[in-house]
C-alpha positions, -999 to 999 in steps of 0.1 A, spaced: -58 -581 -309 -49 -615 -302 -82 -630 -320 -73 -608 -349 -32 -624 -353 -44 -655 -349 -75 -653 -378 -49 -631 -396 -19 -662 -396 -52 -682 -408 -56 -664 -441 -85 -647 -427 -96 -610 -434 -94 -591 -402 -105 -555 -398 -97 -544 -358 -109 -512 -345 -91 -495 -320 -112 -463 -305 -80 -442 -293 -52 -427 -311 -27 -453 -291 -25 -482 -267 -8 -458 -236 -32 -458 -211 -18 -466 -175 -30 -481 -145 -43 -516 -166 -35 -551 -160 1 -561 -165 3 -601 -155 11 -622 -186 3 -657 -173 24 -687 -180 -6 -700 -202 -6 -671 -225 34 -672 -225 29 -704 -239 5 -694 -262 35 -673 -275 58 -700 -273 32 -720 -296 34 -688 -324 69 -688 -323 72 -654 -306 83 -661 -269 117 -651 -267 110 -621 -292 82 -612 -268 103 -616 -237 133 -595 -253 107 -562 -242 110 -551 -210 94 -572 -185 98 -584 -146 92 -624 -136 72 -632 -107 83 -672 -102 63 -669 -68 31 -651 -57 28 -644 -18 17 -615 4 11 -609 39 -20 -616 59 -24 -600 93 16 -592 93 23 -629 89 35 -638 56 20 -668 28 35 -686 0 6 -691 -19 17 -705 -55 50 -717 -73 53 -716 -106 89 -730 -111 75 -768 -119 48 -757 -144 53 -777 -174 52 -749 -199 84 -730 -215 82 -700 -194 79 -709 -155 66 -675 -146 41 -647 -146 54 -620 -170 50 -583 -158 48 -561 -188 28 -525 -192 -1 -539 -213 7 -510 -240 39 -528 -247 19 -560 -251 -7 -547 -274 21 -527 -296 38 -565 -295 6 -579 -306 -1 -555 -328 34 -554 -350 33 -592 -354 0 -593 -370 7 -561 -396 32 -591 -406 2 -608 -424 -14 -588 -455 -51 -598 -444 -46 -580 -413 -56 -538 -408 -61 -518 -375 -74 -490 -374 -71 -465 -348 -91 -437 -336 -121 -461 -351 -155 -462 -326 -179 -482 -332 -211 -463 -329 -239 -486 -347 -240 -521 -356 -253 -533 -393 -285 -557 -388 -301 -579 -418 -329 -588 -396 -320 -607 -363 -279 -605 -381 -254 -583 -372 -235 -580 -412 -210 -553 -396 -207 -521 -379 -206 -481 -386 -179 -465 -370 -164 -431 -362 -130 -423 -373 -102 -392 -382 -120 -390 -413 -159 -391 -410 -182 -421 -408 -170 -452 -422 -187 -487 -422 -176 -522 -421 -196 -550 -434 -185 -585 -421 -194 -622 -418 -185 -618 -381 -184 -593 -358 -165 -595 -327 -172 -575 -295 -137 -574 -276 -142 -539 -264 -139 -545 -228 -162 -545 -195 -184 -516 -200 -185 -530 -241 -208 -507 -264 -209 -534 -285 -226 -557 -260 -252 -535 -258 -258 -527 -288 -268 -564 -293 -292 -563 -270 -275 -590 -246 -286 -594 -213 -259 -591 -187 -261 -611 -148 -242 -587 -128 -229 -610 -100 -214 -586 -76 -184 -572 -65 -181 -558 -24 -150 -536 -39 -135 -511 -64 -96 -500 -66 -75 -470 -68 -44 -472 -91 -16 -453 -85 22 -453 -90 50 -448 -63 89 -453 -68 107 -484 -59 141 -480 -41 163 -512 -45 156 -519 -4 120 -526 -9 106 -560 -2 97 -578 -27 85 -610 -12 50 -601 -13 27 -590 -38 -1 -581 -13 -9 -566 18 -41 -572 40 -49 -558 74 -77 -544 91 -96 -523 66 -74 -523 39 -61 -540 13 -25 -533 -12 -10 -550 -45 20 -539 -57 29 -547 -89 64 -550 -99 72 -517 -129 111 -515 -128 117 -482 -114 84 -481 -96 56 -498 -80 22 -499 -102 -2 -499 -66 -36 -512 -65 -54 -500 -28 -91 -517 -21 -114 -499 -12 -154 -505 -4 -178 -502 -33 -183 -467 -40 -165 -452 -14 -147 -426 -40 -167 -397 -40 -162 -398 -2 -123 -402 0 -123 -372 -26 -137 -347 -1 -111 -355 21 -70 -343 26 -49 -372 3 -29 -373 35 -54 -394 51 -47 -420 17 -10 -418 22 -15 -426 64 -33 -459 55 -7 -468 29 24 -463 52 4 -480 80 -4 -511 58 31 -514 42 53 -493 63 83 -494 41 60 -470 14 62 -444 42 93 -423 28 71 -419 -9 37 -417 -3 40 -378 -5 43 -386 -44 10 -387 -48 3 -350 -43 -35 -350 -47 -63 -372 -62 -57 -365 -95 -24 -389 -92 -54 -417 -81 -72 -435 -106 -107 -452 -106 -112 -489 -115 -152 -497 -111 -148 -532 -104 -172 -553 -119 -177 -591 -119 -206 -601 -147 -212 -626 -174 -234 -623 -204 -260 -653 -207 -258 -658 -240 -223 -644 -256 -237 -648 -291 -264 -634 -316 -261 -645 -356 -230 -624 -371 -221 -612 -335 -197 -630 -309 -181 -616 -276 -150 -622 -257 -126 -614 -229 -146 -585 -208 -173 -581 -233 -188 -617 -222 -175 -622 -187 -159 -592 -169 -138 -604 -142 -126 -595 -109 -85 -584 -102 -85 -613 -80 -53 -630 -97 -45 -605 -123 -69 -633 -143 -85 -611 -166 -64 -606 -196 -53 -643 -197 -89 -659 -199 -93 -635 -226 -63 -645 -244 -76 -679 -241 -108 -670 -253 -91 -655 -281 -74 -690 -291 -105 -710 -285 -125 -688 -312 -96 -687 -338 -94 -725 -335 -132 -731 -335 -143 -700 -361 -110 -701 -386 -126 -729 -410 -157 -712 -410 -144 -677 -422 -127 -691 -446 -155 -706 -462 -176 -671 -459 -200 -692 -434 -203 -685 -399 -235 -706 -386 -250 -697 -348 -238 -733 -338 -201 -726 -343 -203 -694 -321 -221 -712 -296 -193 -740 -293 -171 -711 -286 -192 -702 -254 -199 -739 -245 -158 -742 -247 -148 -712 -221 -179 -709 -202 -173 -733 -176 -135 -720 -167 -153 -687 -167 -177 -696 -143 -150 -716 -120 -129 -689 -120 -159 -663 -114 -170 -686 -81 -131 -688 -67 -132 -651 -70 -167 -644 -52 -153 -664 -29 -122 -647 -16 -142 -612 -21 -172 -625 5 -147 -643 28 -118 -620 28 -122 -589 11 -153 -577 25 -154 -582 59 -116 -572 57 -128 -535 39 -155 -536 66 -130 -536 94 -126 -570 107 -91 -583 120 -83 -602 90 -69 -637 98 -50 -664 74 -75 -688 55 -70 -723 57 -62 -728 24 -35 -702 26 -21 -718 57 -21 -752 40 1 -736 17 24 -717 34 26 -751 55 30 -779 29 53 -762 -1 43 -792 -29 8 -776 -26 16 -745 -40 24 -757 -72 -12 -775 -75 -19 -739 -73 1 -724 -94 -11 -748 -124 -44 -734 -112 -34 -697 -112 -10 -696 -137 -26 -720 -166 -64 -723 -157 -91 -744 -158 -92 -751 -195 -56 -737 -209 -58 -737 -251 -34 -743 -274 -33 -727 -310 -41 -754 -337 -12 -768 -359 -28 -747 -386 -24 -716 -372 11 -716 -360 24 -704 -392 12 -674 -412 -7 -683 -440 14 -677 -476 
């Protein structure tokens, strides 16, 4: 969606295909970081976007073994908003999505699946897709796979995938917030479990860690035994947890971490998920596609226009985001091996170094909150792209 504003503003034709009837699906990331706040800011669109309903988290914490962290400030950042953004992602996507109607180049259609891509040879010149009305098709001098971690499109390619491991999946679920509730930490780790709570308003959106492909098993058993470890872990939950009246109120997120080795094939290009599916760690995800989104427009904007897309311009895309993706990838292996999984394997957790540091020397934490909060690499829409093209 955001690729397809941006190329859109550029004068660019841009055809987005969006497989369900809306965007309303629950239980998906809802951190906006400051980096893509200020990719807003640089469209003109932050204090529109910011007018939607949305909570700020200035600080991120949580609480390790009882004892609590500070682990990043985002106060000092030296962006225009100073905070990570809490918004349902449907809101987002309906933002994204209104904006780029704006431009006359721009179409989305939804209910659209891709089921086949178009191949001249060894290049991909579009798809075949399934929408309300029959089979359609959609011939194009680029096609971009956006479509997420488990991404058809990817595989349709024939892209080989390096599945780098993840000890961990999570249950989503949603419990009501009473204006008593703490709020000074977004997670919870003791021994054997693990607990974000994210920030919804009138309730908390709850993320509970659980070992890799333990959820057949919790199934079999009572959902009591699921609201015991919640109320042990953050006993303030304990007056609530009887809203979740059976696993159907649970969802499923299969947590993968993965890359693609090669993101690219002549006509073909993929982003976000498709290339590099990430880990929760952070609430990262979304933002490092957004900023693979802004890298692409900038690099592939010129040659769209022109009708030409050659192999090397895609593979400058990949050169540009790969290395924050792998950075980011290898800071997140590395709090799932040395926290998460002995932690879900029943060790007494204990406070990391780093995270003591932190707590212990509060300038720190805003080194880590340009980390968190902007990234390795943080992009910034060309000149030419701020303004829709007449």
């Amino acid at each position: 969606m955001m690729l397809g504003l941006l190329l859109a503003r550029a004068g660019v034709r841009v055809v987005v295909l969006e497989k369900h009837a809306d965007f309303l699906r629950d239980f998906r990331g809802d951190t906006v970081h400051p980096s893509t706040l200020e990719v807003m800011h640089e469209l003109g669109l932050l204090d529109k976007f910011l007018s939607r309903p949305h909570q700020r988290l200035e600080e991120i914490g949580g609480r390790i073994a009882g004892q609590r962290v500070r682990l990043a400030d985002f106060s000092h950042l030296p962006t225009h908003a100073r905070f990570i953004a809490l918004m349902p992602q449907w809101d987002f996507l309906n933002f994204i999505a209104e904006e780029a109607r704006k431009c006359p180049s721009f179409e989305l259609r939804m209910q659209s699946e891709v089921t086949q891509l178009i191949q001249q040879g060894d290049t991909v010149i579009g798809l075949r897709a399934r929408g309300p009305e029959g089979e359609f098709a959609v011939h194009a001098d680029l096609s971009i796979g956006a479509d997420g971690r488990s991404s058809p499109v990817r595989s349709m390619a024939g892209l080989l995938v390096e599945d780098l491991g993840a000890p961990m999946d999570v249950l989503w679920m949603r419990l009501s917030k009473r204006d008593s509730d703490s709020t000074q930490a977004l997670g919870y780790i003791g021994q054997g479990h693990v607990l974000v709570l994210l920030d919804r308003g009138d309730y908390w959106q709850c993320a509970f860690v659980i070992p890799k492909g333990q959820y057949d098993e919790l199934q079999r058993q009572p959902i009591e035994g699921l609201h015991h470890e919640i109320e042990t872990l953050v006993p303030f939950l304990a007056d609530r947890t009887r809203e979740l009246g059976s696993w159907q109120d649970v969802r499923l997120l299969t947590v993968k971490v993965d890359r693609l080795r090669q993101w690219y094939r002549p006509g073909l290009l993929c982003i976000g998920d498709a290339a590099h599916a990430m880990s929760p760690i952070g609430g990262v995800g979304i933002n490092l596609a957004i900023q693979d989104a802004v890298a692409a427009a900038n690099l592939l904007a010129p040659a769209l226009r022109s009708g030409q897309v050659p192999v090397r311009v895609l593979a400058r895309v990949q050169r540009r985001r790969e290395l924050p993706t792998r950075l980011t990838q290898s800071a997140q292996l590395g709090i799932q091996n040395g926290l998460i999984r002995p932690t879900l394997a029943g060790q007494a957790p204990s406070v990391p170094l780093l995270a003591r540091v932190l707590e212990a020397v509060p300038p720190l934490r805003r080194v880590s909150a340009r980390m968190l909060g902007l990234g390795l690499r943080p992009e910034h829409v060309d000149a030419a792209l701020r303004t829709p093209a007449a």
